[in-house]
C-alpha positions as a Python dict, from the first residue, in 0.01 Angstrom:
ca = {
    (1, 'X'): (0, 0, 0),
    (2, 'X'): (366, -41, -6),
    (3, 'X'): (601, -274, 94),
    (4, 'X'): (639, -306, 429),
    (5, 'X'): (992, -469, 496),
    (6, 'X'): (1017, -431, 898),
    (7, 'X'): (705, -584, 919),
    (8, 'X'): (818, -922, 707),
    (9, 'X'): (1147, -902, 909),
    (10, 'X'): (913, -944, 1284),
    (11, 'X'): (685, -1185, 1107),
    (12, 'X'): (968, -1409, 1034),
    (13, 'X'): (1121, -1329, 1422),
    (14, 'X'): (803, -1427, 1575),
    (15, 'X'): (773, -1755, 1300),
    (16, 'X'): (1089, -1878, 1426),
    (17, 'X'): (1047, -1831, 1756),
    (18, 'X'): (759, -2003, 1761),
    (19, 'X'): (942, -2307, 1599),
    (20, 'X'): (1182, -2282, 1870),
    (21, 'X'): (905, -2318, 2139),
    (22, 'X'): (779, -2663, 1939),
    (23, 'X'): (821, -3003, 2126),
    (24, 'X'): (786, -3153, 1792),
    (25, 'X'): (914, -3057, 1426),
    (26, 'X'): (663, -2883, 1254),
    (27, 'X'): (813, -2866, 924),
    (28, 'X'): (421, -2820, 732),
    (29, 'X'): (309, -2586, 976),
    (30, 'X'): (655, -2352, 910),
    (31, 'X'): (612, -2394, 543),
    (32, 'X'): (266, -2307, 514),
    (33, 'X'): (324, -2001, 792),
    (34, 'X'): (650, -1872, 557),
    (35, 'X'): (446, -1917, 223),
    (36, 'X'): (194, -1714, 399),
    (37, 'X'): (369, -1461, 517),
    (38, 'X'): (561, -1405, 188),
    (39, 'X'): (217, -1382, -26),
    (40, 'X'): (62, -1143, 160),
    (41, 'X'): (440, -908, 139),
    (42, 'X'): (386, -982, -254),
    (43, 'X'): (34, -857, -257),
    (44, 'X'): (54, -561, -49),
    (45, 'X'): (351, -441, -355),
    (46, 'X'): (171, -147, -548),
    (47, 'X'): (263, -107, -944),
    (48, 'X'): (288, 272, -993),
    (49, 'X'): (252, 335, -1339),
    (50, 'X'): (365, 666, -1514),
    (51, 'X'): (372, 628, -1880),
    (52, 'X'): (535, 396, -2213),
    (53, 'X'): (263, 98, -2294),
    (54, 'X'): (72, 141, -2585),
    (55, 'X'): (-190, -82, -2679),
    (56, 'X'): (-397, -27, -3062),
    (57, 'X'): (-708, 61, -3054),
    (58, 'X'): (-832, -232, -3313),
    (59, 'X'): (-711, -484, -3039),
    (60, 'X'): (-345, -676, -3069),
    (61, 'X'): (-69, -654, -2831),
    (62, 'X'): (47, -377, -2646),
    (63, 'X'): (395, -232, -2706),
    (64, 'X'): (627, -23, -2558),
    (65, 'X'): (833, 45, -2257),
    (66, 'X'): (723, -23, -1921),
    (67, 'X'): (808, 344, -1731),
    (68, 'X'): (675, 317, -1328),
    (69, 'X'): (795, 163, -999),
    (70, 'X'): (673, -78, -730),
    (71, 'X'): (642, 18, -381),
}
């Protein structure tokens, strides 16, 4: 799945306005509604990867250059 930046954009529209609508500062409730909002934009990211990482076939670290995207 790829990023999906319009939808982050309403999220944080409709987070706000909901803040707006509070009698009361809700500064926990905002914080936990923004972290949740940006971890599930982070985990919807895909890694596309095309080529460049070598790892050894008796085990150690792999090497090389990173060649891909993320969406």
């Amino acid at each position: 799945m790829a990023l999906d930046k319009g939808k982050l954009k309403t999220d944080f529209k409709q987070l706000f306005t909901d803040m707006r609508t509070r009698e009361e500062n809700s500064d926990d409730e905002f914080a936990n509604r923004f972290a949740d909002m940006i971890d599930t934009y982070v985990k919807s990211a895909t890694i596309n990867y095309a080529s460049g990482l070598v790892a050894p076939t008796n085990g150690g670290f792999v090497t090389g250059v990173f060649n891909g995207n993320i969406t």
